[in-house]
Kinemage of the C-alpha trace (Angstrom):
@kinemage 1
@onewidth
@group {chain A} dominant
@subgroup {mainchain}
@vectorlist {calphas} color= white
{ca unk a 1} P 105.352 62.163 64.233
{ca unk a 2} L 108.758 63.851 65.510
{ca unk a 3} L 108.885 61.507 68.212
{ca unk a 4} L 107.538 58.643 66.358
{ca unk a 5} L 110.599 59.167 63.441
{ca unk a 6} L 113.220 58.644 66.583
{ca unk a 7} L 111.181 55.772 68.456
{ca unk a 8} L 109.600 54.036 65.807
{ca unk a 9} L 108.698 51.290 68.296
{ca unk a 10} L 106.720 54.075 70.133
{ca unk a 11} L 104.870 55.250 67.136
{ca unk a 12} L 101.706 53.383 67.271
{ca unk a 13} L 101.367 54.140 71.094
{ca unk a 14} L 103.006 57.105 71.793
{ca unk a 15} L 99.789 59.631 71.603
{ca unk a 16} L 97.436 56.967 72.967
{ca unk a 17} L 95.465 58.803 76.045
{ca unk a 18} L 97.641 61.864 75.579
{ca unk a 19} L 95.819 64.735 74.065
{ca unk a 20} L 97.028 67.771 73.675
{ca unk a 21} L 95.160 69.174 76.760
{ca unk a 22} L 97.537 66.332 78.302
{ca unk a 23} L 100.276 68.598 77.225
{ca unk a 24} L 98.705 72.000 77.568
{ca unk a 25} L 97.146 71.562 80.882
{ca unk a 26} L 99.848 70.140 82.550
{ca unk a 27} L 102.262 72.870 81.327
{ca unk a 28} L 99.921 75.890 82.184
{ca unk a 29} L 100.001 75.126 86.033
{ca unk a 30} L 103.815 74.702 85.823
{ca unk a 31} L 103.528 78.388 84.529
{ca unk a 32} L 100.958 79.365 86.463
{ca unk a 33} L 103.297 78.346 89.683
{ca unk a 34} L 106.107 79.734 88.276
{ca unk a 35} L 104.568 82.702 87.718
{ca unk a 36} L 103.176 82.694 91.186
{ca unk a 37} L 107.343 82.542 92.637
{ca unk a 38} L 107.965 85.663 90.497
{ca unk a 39} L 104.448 87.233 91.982
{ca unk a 40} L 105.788 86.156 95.695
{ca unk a 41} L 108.865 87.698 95.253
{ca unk a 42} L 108.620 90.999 94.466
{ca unk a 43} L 105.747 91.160 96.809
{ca unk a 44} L 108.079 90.484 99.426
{ca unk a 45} L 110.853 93.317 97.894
{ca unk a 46} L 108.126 95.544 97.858
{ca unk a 47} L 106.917 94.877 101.321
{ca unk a 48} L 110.974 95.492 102.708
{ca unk a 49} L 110.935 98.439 100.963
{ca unk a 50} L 107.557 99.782 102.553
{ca unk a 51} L 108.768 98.695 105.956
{ca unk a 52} L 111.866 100.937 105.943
{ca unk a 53} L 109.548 103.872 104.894
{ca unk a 54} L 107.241 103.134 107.475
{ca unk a 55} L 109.862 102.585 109.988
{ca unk a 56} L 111.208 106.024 109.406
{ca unk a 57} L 107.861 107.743 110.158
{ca unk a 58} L 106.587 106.015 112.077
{ca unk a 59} L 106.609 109.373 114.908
{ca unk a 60} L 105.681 111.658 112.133
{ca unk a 61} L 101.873 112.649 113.425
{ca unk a 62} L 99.436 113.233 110.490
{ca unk a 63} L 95.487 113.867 110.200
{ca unk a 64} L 93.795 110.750 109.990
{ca unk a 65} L 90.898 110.553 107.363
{ca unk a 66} L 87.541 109.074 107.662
{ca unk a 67} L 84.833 110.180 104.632
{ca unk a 68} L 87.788 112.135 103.682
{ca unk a 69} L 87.190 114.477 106.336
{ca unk a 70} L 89.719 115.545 108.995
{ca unk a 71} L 89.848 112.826 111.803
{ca unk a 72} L 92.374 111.651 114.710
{ca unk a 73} L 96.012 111.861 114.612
{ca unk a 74} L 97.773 109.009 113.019
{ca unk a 75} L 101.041 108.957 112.018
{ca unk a 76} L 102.598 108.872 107.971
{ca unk a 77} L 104.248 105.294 109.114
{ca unk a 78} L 101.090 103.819 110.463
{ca unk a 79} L 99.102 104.516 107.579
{ca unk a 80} L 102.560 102.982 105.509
{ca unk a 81} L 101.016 99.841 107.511
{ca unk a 82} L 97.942 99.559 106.031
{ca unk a 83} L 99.005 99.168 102.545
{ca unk a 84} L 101.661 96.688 103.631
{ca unk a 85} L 98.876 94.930 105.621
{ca unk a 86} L 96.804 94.178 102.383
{ca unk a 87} L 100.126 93.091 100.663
{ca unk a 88} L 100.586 90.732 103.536
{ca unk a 89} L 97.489 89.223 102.737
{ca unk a 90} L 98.011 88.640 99.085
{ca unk a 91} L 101.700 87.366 100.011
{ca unk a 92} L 99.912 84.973 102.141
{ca unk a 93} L 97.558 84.054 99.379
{ca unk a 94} L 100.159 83.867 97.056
{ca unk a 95} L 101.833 81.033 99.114
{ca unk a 96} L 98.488 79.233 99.932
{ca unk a 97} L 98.381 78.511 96.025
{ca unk a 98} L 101.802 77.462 95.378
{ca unk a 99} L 101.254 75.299 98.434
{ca unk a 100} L 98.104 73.450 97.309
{ca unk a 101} L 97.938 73.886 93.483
{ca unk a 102} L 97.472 70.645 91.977
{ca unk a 103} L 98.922 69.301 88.495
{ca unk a 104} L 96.929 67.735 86.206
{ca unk a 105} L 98.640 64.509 85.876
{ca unk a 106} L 97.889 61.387 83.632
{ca unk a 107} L 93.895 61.680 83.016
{ca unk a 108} L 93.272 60.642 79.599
{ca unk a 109} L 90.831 62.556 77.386
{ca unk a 110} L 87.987 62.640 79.265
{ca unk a 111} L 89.030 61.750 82.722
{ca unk a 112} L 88.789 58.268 83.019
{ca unk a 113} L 92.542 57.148 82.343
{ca unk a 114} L 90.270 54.584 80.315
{ca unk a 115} L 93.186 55.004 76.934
{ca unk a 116} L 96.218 54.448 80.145
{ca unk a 117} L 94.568 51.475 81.421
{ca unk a 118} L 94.772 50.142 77.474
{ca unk a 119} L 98.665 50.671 77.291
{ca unk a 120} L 99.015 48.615 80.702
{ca unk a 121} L 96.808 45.942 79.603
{ca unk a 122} L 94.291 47.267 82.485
{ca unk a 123} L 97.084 47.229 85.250
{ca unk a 124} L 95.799 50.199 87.800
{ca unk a 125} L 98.207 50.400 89.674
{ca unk a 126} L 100.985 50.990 86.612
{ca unk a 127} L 98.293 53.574 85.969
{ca unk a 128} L 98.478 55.140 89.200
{ca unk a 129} L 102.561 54.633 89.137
{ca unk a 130} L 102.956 56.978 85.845
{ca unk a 131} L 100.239 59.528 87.332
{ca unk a 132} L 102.514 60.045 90.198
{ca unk a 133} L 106.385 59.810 88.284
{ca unk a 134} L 104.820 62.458 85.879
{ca unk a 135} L 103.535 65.079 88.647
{ca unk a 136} L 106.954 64.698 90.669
{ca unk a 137} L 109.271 64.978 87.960
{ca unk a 138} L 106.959 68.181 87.411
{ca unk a 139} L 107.757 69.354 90.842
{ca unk a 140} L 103.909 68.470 92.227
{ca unk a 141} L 103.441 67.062 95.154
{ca unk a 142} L 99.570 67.306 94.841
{ca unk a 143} L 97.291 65.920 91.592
{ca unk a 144} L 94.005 67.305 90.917
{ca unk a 145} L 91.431 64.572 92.060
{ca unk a 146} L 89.417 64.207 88.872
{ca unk a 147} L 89.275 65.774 85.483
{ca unk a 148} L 87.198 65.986 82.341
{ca unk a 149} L 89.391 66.849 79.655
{ca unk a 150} L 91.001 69.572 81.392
{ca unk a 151} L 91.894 70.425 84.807
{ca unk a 152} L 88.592 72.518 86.190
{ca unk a 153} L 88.566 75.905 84.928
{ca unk a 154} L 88.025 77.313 88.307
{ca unk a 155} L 91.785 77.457 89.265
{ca unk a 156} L 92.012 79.861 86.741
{ca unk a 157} L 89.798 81.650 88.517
{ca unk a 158} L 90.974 81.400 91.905
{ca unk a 159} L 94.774 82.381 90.138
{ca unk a 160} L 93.242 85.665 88.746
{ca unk a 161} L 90.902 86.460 91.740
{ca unk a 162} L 94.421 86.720 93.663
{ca unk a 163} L 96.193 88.837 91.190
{ca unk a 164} L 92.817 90.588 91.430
{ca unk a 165} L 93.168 91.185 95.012
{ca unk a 166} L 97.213 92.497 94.528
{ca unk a 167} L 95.863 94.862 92.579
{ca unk a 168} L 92.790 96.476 94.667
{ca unk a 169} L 96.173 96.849 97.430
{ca unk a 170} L 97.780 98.254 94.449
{ca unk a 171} L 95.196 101.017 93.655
{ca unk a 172} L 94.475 101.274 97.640
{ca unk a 173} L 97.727 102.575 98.298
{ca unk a 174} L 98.477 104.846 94.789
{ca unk a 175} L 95.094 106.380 95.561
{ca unk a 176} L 96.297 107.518 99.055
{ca unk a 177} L 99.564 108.622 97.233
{ca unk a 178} L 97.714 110.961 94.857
{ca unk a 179} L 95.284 111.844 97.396
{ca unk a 180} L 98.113 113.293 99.351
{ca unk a 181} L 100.080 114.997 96.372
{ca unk a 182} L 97.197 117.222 96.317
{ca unk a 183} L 97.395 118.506 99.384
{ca unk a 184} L 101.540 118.462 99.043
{ca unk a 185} L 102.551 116.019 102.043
{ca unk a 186} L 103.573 113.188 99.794
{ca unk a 187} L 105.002 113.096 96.567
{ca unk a 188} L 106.226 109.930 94.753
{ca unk a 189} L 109.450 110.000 92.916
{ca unk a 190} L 110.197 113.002 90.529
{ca unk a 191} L 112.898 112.435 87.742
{ca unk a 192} L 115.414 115.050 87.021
{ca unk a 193} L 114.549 115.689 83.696
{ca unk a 194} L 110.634 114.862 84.296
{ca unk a 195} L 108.027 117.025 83.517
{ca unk a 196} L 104.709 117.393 84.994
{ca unk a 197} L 102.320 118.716 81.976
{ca unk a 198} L 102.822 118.805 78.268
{ca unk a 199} L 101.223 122.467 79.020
{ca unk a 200} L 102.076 122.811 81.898
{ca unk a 201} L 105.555 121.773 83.211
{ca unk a 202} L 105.685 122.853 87.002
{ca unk a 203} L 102.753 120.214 87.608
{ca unk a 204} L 103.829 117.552 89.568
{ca unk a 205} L 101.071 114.975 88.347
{ca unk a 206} L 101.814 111.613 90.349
{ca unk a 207} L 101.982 109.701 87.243
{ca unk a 208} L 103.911 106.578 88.325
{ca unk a 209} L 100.559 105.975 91.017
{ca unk a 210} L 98.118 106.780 87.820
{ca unk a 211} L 99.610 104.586 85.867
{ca unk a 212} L 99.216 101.678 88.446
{ca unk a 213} L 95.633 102.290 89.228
{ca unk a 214} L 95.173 102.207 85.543
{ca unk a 215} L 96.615 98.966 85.198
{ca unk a 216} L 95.272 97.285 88.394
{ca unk a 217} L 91.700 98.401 87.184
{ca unk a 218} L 92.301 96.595 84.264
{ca unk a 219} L 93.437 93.276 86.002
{ca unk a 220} L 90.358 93.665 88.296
{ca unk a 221} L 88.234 93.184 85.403
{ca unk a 222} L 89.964 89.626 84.728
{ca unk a 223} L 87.954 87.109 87.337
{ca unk a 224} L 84.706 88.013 85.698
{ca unk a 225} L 85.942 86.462 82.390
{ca unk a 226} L 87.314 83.617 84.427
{ca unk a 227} L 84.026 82.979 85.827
{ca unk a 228} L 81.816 82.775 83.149
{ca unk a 229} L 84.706 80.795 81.394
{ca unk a 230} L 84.649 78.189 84.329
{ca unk a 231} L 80.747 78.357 84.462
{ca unk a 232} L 80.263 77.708 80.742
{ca unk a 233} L 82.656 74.710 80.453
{ca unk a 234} L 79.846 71.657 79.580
{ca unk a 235} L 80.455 68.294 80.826
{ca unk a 236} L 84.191 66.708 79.905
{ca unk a 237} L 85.490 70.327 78.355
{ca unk a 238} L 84.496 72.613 75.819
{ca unk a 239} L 86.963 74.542 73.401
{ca unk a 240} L 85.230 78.006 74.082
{ca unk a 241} L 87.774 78.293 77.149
{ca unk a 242} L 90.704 78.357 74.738
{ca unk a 243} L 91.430 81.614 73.393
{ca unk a 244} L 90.414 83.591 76.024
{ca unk a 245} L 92.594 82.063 78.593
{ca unk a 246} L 95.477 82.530 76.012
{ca unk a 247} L 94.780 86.236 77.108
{ca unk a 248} L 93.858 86.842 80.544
{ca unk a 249} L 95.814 84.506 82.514
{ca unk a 250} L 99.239 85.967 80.392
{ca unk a 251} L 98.277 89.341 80.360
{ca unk a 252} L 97.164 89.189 84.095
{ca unk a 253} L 100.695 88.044 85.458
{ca unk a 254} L 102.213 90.816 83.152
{ca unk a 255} L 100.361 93.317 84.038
{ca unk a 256} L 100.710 92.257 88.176
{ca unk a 257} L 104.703 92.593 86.952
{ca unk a 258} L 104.297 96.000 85.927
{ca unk a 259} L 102.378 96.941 88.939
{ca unk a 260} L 104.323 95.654 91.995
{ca unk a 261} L 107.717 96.904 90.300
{ca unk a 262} L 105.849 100.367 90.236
{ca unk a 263} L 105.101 100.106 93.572
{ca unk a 264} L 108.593 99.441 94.154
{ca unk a 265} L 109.761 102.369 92.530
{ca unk a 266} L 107.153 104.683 94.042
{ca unk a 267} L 108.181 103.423 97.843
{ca unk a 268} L 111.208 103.590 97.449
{ca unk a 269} L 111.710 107.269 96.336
{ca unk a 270} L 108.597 108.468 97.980
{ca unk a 271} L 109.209 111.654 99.652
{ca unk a 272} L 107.035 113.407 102.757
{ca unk a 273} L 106.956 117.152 103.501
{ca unk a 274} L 106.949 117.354 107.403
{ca unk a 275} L 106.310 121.115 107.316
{ca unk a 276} L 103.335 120.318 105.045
{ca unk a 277} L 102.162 117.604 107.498
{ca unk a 278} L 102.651 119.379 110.583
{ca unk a 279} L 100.574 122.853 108.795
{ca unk a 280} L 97.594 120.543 108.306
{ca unk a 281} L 97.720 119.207 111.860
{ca unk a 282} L 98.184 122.773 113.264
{ca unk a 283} L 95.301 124.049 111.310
{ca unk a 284} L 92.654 121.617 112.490
């Protein structure tokens, strides 16, 4: 009605083939990529920042673990590797989906374009014209092949099975971290004024690394829902996918936020006890 008050000429044809999945489709992979150039970037920052730590011990010896039992030498920059290894691969992942995600385009409300080909008097190609101006002006150089009434639900799933994967790096890496503040070789960063325990205030509980395992177990338990969402999605589209994406794709970017600009933090004021390190080595 907004737009029909301004282009009154428009009015009887202006919402013909464009339902509101037309809008809200379309604009949830423009966020979804967007999101994903946020995602890539601090990925990268965090990587840089891992590479100077590793960089800097990368002579340091340390006892290698296998079953969590002393094993060969390695060295505290090598194992710095591994975690920037998986992070790698999700920065690679990352940039396989903004390469090849696909916009909706100009479908229609069940796929067919059927309501398009009725404002161009059946003219294809004008069809095929509009698809195309739509997704570029978008910034898309690829269009999803078909649709029902939505874009297929399993790009959602794909999107949150690689924040999924950011976060088992995530946890991968924090759990080393607090492995190692036990025994006192590494400790992440320690505020001035922090304290360690309520109770107990010379604690040094590696809470920054806690609080990122937390919150990549949670977005771990996101594909699942994504799944069954794509799975239960019958014939053209069905509106039980609607509130919960309103949840987990949002909260799943957020949440992937929080955690690489912990890991951030933690890398880059992570400190290593040589003396500790070299005791352990000595002793085995």
């Amino acid at each position: 009605h907004a737009f029909g008050d301004v282009a009154p000429l428009a009015m009887p044809i202006i919402h013909l083939g464009a339902t509101s999945c037309y809008v809200g489709d379309n604009t949830d992979i423009i966020q979804l990529k967007e999101a994903l150039k946020l995602v890539q970037r601090k990925l990268v920052q965090t990587l840089e920042i891992l590479k100077t730590f590793a960089e800097k011990y990368a002579d340091l010896p340390t006892l290698g673990f296998t079953h969590y039992q002393p094993a060969q030498l390695t060295t505290v920059g090598k194992r710095c590797t591994l975690w920037m290894q998986d992070l790698l691969l999700d920065y690679e992942r990352v940039t396989y989906e903004l390469e090849h995600l696909p916009m909706r385009g100009v479908k229609g409300t069940t796929g067919t374009q059927a309501t398009f080909l009725e404002l161009f008097n059946g003219d294809h190609d004008k069809v095929k014209q509009l698809n195309s101006k739509v997704c570029k002006a978008m910034g898309f150089d690829k269009v999803i092949a078909v649709s029902g009434q939505t874009y297929t639900r399993k790009i959602d799933y794909h999107i949150l099975s690689l924040l999924s994967g950011i976060a088992q790096s995530a946890y991968k890496m924090c759990g080393d971290i607090r492995l190692l503040a036990n025994l006192k070789e590494v400790e992440e960063p320690f505020a001035k004024n922090q304290i360690g325990s309520s109770a107990m205030a010379y604690k040094r509980n590696p809470m920054r690394s806690e609080r990122c395992c937390s919150l990549s177990r949670y977005i771990m338990s996101l594909p699942p829902s994504a799944a069954n969402t794509h799975a239960n999605q019958w014939f053209e589209r069905t509106l039980d996918d609607s509130a919960i994406r309103r949840i987990i794709l949002p909260e799943g970017f957020l949440a992937v936020d929080v955690v690489l600009n912990l890991l951030m933090n933690i890398a880059d004021g992570m400190v290593v006890w040589p003396n500790v390190v070299q005791k352990h080595v000595m002793e085995e």
